[in-house]
N, CA, C and O atoms as a Tripos MOL2 file, in Angstrom:
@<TRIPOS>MOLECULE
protein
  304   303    76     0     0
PROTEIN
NO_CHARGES

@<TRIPOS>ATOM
      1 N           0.8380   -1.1710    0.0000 N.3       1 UNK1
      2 CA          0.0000    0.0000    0.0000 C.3       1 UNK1
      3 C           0.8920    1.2460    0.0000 C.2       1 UNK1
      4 O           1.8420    1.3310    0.7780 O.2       1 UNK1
      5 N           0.6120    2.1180   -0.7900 N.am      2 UNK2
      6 CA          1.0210    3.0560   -1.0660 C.3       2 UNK2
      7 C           0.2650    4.2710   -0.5120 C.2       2 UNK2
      8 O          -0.9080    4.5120   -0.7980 O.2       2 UNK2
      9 N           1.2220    5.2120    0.5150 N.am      3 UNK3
     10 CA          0.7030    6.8890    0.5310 C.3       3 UNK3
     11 C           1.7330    7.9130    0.7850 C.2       3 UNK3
     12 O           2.9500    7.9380    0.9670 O.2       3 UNK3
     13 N           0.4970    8.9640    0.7100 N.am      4 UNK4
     14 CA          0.9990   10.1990    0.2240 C.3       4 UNK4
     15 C           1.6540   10.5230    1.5220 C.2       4 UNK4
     16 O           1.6560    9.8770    2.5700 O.2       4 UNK4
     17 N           2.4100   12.0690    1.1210 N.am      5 UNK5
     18 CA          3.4090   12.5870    1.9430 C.3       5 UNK5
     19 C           2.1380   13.4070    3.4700 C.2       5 UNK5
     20 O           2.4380   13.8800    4.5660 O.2       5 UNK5
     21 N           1.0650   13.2640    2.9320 N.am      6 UNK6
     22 CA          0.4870   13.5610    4.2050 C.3       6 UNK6
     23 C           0.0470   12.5500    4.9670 C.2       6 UNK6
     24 O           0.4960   12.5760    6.1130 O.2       6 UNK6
     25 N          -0.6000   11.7690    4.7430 N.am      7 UNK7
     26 CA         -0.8690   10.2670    5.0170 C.3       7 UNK7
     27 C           0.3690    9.5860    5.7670 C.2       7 UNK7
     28 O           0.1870    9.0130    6.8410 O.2       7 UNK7
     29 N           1.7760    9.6720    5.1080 N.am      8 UNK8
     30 CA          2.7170    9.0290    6.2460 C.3       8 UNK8
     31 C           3.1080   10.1450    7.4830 C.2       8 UNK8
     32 O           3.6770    9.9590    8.5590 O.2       8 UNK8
     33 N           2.6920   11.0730    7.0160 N.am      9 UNK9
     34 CA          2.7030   12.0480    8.3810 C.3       9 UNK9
     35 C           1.8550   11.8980    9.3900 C.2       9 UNK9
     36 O           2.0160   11.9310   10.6100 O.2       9 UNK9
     37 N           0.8060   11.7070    8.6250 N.am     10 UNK10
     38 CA         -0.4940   11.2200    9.7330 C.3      10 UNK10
     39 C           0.1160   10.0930   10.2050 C.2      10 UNK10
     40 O           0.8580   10.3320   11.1580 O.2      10 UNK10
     41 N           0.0640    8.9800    9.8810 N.am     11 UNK11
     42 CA          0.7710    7.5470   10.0830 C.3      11 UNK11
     43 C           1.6720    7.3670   11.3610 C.2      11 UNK11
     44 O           1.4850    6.6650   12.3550 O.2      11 UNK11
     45 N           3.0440    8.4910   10.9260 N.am     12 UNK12
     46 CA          4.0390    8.3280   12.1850 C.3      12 UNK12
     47 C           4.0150    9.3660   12.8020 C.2      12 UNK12
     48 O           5.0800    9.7200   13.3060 O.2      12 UNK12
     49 N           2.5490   10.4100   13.0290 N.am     13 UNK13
     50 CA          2.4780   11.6610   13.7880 C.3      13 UNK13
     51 C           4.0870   12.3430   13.5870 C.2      13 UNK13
     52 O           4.9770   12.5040   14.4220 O.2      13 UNK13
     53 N           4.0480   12.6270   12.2690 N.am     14 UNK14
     54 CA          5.3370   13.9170   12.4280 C.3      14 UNK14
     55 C           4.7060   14.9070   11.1750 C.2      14 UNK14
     56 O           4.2050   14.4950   10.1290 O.2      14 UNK14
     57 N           4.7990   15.6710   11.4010 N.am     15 UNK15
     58 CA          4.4430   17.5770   10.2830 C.3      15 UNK15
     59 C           5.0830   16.5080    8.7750 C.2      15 UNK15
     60 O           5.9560   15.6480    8.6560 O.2      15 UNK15
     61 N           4.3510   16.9870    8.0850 N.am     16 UNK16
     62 CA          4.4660   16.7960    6.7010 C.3      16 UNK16
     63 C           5.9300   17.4890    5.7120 C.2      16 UNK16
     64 O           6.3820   17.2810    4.5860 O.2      16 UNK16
     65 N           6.3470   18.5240    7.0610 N.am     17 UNK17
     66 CA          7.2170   18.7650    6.1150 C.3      17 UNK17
     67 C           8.6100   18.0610    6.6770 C.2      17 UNK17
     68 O           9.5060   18.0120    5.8340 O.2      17 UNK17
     69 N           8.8310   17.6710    7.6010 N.am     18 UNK18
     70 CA          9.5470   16.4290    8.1200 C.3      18 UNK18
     71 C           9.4830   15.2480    7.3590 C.2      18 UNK18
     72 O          10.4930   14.5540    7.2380 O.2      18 UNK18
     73 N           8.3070   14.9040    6.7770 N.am     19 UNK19
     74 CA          8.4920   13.6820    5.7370 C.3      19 UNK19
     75 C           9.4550   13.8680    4.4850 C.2      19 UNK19
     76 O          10.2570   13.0270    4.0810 O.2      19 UNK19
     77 N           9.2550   14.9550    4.0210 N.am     20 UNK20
     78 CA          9.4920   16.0830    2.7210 C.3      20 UNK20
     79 C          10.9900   15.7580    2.9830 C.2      20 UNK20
     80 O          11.6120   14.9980    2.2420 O.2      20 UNK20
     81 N          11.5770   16.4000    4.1300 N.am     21 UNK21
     82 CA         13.0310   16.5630    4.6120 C.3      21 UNK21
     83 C          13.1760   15.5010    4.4590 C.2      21 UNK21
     84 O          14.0290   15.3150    3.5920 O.2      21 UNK21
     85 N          12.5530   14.1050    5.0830 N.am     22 UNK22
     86 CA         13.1870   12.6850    5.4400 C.3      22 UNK22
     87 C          13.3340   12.1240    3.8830 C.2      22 UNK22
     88 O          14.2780   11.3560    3.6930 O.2      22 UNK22
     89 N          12.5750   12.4060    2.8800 N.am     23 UNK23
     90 CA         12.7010   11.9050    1.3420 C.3      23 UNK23
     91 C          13.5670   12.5400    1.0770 C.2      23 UNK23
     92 O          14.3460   11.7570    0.5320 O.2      23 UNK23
     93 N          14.1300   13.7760    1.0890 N.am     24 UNK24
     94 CA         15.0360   14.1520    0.4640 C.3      24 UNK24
     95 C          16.4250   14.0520    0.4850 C.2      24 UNK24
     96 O          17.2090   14.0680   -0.4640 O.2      24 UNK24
     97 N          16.7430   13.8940    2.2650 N.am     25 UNK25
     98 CA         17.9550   12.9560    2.5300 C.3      25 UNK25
     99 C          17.8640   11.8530    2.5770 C.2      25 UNK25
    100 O          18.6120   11.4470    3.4660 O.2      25 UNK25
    101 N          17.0630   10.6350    1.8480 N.am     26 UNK26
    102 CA         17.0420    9.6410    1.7200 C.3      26 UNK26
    103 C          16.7070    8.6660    2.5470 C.2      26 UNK26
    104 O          16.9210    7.4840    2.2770 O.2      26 UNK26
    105 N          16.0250    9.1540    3.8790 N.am     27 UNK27
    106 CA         15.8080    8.3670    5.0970 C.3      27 UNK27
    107 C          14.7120    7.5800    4.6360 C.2      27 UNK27
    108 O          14.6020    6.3970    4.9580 O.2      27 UNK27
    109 N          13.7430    8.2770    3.7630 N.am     28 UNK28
    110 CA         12.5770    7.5210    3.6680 C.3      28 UNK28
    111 C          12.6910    7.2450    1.9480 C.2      28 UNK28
    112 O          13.1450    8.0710    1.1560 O.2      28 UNK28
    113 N          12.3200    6.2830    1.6920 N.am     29 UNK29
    114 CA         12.3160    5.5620    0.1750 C.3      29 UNK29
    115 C          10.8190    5.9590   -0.5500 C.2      29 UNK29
    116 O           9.8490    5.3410   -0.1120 O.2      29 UNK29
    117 N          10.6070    6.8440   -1.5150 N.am     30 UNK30
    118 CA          9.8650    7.4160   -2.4610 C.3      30 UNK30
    119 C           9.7250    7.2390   -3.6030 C.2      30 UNK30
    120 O          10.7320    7.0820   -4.2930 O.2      30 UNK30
    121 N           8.4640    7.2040   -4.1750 N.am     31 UNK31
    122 CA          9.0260    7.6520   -5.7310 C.3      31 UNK31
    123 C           7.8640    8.7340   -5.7690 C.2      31 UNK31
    124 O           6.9470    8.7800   -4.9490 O.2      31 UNK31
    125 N           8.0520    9.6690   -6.9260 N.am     32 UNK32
    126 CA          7.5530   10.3300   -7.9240 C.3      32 UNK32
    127 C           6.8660   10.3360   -8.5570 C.2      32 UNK32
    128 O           7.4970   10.2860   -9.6130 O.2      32 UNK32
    129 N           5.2310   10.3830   -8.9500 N.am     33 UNK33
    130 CA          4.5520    9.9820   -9.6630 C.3      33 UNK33
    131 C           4.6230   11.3540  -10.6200 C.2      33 UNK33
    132 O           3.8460   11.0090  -11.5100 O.2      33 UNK33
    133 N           4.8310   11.9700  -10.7890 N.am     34 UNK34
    134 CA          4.7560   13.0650  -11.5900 C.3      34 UNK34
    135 C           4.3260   14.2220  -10.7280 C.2      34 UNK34
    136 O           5.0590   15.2030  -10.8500 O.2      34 UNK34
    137 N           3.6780   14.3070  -10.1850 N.am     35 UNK35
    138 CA          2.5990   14.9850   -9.2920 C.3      35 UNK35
    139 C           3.0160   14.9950   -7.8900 C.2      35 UNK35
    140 O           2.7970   16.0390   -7.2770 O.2      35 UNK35
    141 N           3.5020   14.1580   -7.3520 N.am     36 UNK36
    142 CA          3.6750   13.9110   -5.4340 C.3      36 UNK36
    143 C           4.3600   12.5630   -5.5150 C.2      36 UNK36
    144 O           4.5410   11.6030   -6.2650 O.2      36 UNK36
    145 N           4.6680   13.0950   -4.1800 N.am     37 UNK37
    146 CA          5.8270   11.5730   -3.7550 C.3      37 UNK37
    147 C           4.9810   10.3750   -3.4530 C.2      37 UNK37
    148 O           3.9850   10.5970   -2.7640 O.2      37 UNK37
    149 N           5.1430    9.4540   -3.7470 N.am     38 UNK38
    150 CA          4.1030    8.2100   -3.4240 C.3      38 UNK38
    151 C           5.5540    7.6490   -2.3890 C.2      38 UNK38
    152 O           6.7320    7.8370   -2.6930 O.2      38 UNK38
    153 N           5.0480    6.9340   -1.1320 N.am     39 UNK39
    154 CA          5.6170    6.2890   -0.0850 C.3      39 UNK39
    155 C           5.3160    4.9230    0.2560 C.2      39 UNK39
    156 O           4.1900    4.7700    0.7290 O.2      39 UNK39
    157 N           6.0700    3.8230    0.1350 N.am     40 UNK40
    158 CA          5.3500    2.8280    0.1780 C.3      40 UNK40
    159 C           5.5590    1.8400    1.9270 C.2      40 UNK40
    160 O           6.5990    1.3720    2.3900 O.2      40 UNK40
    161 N           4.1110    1.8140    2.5400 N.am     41 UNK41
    162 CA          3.6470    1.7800    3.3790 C.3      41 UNK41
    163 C           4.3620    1.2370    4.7540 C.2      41 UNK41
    164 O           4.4450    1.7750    5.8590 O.2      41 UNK41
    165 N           5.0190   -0.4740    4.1120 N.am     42 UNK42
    166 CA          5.1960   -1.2190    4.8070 C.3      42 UNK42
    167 C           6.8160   -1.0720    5.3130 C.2      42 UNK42
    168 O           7.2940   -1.5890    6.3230 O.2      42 UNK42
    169 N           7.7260    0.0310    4.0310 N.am     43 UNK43
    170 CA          8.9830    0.1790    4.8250 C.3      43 UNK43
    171 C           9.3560    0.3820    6.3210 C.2      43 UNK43
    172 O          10.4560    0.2600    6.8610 O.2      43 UNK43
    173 N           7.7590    0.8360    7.0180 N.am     44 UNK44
    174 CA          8.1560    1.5280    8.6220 C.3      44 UNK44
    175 C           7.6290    0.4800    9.2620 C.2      44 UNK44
    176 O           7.5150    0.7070   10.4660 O.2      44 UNK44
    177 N           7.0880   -1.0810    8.7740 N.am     45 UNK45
    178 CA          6.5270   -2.1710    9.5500 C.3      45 UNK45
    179 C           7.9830   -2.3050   10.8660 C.2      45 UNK45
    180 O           7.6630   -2.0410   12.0250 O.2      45 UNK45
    181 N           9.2140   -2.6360   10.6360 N.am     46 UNK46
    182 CA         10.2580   -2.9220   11.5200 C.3      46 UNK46
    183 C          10.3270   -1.9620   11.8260 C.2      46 UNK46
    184 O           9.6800   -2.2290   12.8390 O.2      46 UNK46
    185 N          10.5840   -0.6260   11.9720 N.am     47 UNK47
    186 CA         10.5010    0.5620   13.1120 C.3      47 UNK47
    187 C           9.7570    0.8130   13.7160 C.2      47 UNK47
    188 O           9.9560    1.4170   14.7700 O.2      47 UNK47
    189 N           8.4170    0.3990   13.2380 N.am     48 UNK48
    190 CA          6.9210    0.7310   14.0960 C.3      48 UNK48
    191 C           7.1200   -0.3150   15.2150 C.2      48 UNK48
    192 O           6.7140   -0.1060   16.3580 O.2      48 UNK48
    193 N           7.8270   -1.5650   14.8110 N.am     49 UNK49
    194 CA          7.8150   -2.6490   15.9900 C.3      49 UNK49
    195 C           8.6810   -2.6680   17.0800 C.2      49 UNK49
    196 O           8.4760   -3.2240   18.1580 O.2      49 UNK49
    197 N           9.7790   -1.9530   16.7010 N.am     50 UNK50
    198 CA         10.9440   -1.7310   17.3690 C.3      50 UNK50
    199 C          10.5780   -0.5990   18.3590 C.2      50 UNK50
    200 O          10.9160   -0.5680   19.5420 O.2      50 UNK50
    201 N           9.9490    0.1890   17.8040 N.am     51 UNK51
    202 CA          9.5300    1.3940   19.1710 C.3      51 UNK51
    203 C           8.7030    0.9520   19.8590 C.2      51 UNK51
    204 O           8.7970    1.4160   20.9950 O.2      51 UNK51
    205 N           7.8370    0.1990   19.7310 N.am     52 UNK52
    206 CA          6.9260   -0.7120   20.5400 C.3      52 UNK52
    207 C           7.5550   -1.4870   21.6490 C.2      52 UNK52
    208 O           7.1820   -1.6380   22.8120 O.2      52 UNK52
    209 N           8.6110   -1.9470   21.0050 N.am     53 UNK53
    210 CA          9.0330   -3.4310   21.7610 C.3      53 UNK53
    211 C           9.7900   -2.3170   23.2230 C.2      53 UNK53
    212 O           9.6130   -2.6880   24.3830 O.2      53 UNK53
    213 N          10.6340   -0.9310   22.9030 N.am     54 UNK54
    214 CA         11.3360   -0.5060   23.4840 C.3      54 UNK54
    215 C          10.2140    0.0420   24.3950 C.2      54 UNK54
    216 O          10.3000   -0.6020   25.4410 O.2      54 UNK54
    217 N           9.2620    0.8780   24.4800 N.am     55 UNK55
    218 CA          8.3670    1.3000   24.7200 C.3      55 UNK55
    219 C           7.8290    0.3980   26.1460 C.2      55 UNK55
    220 O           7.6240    1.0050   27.1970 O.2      55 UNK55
    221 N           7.6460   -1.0000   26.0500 N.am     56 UNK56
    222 CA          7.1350   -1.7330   26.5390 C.3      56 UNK56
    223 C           8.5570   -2.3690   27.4980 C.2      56 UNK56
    224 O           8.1710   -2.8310   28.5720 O.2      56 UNK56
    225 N           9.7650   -2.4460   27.3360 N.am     57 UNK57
    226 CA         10.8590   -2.5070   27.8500 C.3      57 UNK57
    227 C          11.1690   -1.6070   29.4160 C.2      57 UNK57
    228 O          11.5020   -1.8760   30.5700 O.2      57 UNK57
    229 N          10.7660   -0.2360   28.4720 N.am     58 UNK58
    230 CA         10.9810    0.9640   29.3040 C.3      58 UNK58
    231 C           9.7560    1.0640   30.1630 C.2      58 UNK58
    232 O           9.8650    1.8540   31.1010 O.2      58 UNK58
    233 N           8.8590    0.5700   30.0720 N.am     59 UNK59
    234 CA          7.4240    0.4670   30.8480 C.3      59 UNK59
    235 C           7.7810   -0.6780   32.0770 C.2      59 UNK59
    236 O           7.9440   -0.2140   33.2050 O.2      59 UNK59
    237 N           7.8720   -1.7680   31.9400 N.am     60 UNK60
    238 CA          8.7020   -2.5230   32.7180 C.3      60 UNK60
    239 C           9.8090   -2.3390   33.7020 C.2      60 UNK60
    240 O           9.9360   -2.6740   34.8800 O.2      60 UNK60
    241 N          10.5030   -1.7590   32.9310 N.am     61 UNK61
    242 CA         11.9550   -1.2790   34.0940 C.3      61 UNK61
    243 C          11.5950    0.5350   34.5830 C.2      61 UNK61
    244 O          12.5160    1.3060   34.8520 O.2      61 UNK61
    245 N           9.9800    0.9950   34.6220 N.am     62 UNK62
    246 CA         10.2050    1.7650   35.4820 C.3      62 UNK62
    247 C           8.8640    0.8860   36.5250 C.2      62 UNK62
    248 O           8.8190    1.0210   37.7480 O.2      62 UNK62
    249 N           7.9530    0.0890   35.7990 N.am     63 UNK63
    250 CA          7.3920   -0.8280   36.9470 C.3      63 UNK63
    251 C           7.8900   -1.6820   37.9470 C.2      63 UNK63
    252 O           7.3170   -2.1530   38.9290 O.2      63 UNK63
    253 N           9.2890   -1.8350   37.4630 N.am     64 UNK64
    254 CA         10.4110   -2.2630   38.5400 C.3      64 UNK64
    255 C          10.3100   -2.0870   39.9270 C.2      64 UNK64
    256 O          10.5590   -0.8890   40.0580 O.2      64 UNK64
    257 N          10.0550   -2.6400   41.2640 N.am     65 UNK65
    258 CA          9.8220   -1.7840   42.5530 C.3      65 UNK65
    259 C          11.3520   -2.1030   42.8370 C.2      65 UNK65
    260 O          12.0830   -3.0820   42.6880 O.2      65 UNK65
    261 N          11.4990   -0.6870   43.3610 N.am     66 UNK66
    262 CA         12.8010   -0.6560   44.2060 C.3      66 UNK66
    263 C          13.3270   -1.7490   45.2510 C.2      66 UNK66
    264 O          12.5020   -2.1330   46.0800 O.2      66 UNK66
    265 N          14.2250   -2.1250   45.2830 N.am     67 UNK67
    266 CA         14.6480   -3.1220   46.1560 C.3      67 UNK67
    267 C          14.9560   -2.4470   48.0000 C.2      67 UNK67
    268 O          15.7120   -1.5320   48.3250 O.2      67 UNK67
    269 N          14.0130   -3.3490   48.9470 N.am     68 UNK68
    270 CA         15.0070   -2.8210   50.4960 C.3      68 UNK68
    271 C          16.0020   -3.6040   50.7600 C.2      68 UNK68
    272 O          15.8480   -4.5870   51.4840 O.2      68 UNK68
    273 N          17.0340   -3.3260   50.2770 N.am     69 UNK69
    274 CA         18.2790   -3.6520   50.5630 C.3      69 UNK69
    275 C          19.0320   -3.2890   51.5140 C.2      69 UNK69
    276 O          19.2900   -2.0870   51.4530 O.2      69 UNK69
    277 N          19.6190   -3.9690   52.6050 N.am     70 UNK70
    278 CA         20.1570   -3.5960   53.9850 C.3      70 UNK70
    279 C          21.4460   -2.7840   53.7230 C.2      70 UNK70
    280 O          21.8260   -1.8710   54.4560 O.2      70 UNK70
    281 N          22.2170   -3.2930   52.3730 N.am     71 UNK71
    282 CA         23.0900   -2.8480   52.3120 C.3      71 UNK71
    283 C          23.1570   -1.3060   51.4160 C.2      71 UNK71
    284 O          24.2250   -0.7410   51.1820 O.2      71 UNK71
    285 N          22.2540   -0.9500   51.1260 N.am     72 UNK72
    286 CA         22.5260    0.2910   50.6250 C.3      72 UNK72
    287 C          21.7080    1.1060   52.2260 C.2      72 UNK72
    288 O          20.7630    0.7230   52.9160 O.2      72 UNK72
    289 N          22.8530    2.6730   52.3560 N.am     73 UNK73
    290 CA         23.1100    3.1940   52.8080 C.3      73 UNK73
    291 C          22.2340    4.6530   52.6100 C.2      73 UNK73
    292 O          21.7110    4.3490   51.5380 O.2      73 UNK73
    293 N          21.8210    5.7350   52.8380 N.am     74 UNK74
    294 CA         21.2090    6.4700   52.8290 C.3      74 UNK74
    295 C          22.0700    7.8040   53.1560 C.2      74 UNK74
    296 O          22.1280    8.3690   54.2480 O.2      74 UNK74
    297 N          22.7250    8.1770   51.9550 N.am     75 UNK75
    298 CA         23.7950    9.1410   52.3960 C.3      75 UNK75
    299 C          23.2780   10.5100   52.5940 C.2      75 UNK75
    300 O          24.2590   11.2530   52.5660 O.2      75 UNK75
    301 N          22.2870   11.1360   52.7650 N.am     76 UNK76
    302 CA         21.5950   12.3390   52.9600 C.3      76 UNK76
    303 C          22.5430   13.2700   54.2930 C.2      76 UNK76
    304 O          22.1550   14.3760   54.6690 O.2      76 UNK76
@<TRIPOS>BOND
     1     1     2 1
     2     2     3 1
     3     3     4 2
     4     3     5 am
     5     5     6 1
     6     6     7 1
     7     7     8 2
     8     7     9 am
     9     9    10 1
    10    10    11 1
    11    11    12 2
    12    11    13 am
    13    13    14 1
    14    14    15 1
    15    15    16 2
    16    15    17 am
    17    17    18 1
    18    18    19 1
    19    19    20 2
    20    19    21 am
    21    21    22 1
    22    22    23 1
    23    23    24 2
    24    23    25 am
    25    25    26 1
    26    26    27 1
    27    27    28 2
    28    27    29 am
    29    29    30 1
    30    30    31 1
    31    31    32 2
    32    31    33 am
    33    33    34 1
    34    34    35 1
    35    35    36 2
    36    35    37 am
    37    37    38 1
    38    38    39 1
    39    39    40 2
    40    39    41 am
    41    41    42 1
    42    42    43 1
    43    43    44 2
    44    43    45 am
    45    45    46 1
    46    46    47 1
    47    47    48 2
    48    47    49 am
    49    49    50 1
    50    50    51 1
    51    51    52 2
    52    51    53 am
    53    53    54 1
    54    54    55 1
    55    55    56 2
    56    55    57 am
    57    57    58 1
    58    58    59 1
    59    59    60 2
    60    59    61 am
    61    61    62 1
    62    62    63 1
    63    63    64 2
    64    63    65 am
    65    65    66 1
    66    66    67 1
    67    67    68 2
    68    67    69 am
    69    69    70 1
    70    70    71 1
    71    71    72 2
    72    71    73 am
    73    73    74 1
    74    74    75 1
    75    75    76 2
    76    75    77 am
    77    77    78 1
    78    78    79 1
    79    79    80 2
    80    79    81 am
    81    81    82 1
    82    82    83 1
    83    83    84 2
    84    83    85 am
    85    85    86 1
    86    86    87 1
    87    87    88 2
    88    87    89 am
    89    89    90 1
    90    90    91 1
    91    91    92 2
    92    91    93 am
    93    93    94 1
    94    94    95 1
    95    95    96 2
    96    95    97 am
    97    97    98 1
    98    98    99 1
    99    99   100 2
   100    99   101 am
   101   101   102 1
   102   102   103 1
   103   103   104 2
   104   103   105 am
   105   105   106 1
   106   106   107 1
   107   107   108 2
   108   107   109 am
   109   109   110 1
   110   110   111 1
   111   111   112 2
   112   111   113 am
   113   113   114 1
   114   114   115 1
   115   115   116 2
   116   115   117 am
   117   117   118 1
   118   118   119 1
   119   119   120 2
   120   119   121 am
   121   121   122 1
   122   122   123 1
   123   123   124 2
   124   123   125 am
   125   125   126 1
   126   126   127 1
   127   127   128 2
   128   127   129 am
   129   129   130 1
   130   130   131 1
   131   131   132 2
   132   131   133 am
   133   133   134 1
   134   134   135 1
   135   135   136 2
   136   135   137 am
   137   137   138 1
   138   138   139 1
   139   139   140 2
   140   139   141 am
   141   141   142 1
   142   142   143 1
   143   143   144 2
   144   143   145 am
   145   145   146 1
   146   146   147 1
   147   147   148 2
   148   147   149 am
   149   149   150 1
   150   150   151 1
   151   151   152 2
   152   151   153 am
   153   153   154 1
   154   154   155 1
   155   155   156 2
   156   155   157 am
   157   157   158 1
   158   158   159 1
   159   159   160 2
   160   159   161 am
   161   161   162 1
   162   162   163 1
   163   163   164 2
   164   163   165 am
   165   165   166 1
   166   166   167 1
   167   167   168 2
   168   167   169 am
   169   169   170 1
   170   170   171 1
   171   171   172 2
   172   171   173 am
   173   173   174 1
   174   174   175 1
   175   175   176 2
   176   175   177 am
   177   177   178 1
   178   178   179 1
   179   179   180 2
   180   179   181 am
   181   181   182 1
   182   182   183 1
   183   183   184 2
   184   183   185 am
   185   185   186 1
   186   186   187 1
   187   187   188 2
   188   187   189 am
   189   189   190 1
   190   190   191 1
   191   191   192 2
   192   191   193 am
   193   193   194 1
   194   194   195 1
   195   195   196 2
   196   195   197 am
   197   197   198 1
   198   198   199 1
   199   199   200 2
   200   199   201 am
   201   201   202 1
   202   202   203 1
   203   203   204 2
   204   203   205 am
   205   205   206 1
   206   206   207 1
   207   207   208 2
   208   207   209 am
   209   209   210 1
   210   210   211 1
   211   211   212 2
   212   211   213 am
   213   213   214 1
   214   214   215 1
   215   215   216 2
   216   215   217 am
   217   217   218 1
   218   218   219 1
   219   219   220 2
   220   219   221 am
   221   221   222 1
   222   222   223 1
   223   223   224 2
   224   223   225 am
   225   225   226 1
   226   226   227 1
   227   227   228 2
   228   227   229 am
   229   229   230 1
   230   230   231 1
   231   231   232 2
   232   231   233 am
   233   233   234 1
   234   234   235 1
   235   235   236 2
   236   235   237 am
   237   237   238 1
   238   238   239 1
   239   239   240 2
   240   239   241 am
   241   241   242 1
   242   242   243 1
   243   243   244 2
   244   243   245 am
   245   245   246 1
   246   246   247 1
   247   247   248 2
   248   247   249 am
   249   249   250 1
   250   250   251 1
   251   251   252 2
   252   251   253 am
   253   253   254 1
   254   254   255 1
   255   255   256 2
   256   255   257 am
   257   257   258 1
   258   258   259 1
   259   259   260 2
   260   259   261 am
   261   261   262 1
   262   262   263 1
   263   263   264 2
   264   263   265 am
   265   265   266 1
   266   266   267 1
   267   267   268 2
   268   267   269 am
   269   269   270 1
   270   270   271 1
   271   271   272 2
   272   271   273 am
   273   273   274 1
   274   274   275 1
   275   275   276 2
   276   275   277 am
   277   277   278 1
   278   278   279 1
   279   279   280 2
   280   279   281 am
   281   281   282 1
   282   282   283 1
   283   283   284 2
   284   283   285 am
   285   285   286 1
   286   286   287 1
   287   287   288 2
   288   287   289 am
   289   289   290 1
   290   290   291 1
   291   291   292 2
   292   291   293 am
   293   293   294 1
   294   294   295 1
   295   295   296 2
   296   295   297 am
   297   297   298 1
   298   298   299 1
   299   299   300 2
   300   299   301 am
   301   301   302 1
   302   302   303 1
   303   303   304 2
@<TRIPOS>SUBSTRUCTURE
     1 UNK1         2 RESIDUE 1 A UNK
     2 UNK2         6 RESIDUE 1 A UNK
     3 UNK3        10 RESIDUE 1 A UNK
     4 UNK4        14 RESIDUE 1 A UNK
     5 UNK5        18 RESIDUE 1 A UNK
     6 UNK6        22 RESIDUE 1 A UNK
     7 UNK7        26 RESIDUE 1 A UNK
     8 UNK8        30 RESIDUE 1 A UNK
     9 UNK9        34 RESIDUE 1 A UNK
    10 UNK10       38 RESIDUE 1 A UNK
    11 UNK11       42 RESIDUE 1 A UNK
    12 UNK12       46 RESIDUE 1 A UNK
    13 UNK13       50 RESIDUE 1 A UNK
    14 UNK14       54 RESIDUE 1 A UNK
    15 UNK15       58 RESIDUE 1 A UNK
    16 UNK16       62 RESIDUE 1 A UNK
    17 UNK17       66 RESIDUE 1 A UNK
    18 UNK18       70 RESIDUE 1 A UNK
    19 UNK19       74 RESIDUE 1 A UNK
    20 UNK20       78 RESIDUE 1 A UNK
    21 UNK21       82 RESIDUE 1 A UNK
    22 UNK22       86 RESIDUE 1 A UNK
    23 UNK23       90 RESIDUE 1 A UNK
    24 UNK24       94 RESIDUE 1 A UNK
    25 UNK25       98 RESIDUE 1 A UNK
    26 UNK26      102 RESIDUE 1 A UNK
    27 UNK27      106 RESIDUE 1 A UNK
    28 UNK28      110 RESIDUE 1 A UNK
    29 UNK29      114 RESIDUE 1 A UNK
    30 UNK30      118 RESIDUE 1 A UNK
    31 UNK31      122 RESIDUE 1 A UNK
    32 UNK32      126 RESIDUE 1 A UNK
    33 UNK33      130 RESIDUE 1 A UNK
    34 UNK34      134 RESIDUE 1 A UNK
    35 UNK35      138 RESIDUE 1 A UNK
    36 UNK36      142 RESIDUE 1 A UNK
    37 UNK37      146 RESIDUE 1 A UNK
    38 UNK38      150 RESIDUE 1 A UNK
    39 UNK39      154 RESIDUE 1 A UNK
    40 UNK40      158 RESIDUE 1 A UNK
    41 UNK41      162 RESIDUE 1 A UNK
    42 UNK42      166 RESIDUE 1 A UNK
    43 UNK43      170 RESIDUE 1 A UNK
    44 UNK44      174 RESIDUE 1 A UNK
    45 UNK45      178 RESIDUE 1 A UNK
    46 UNK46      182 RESIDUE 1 A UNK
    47 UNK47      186 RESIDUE 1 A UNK
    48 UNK48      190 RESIDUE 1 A UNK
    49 UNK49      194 RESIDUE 1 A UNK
    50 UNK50      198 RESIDUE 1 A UNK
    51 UNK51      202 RESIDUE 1 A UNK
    52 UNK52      206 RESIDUE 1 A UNK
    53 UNK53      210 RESIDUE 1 A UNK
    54 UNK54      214 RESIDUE 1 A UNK
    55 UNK55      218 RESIDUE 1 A UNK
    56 UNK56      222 RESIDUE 1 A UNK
    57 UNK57      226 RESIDUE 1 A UNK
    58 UNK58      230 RESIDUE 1 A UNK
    59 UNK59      234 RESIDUE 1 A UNK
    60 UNK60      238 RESIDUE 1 A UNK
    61 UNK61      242 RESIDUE 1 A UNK
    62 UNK62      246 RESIDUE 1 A UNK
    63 UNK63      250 RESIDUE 1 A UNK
    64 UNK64      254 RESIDUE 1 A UNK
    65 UNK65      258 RESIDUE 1 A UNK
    66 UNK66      262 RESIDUE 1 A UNK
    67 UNK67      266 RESIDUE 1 A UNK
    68 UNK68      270 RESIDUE 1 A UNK
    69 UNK69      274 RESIDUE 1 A UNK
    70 UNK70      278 RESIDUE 1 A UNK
    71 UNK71      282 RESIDUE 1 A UNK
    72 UNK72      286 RESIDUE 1 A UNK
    73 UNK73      290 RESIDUE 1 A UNK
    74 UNK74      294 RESIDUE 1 A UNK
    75 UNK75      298 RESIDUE 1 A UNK
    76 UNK76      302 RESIDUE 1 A UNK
């Protein structure tokens, strides 16, 4: 599936003209239809998952409860 340069903005919530920038240094893979950049959909499937996975990592290690440990000290 293929979309437009507003559509992947909508997609990964960033300003449209951040997409614009990201095609032009090559971050994001485009083509040209004559008219507008066509973007094809599924290149951000492994980044969309990867911020997830971290997301859910970092959710975890702050659900972490602190340890009472005898040996830590309370240097105040």
């Amino acid at each position: 599936m293929y979309l437009t340069v507003e559509e992947t903005a909508e997609y990964l919530s960033l300003a449209p003209e951040v997409i614009k920038y990201l095609i032009q240094e090559k971050k994001i893979r485009a083509l040209f239809d004559g008219e507008q950049y066509i973007i094809y959909k599924d290149q951000f499937d492994t980044h969309l998952e990867q911020v997830e996975l971290i997301k859910k990592q970092i959710e975890e290690y702050l659900s972490e409860p602190i340890s009472e440990d005898i040996d830590i000290k309370d240097e105040d």
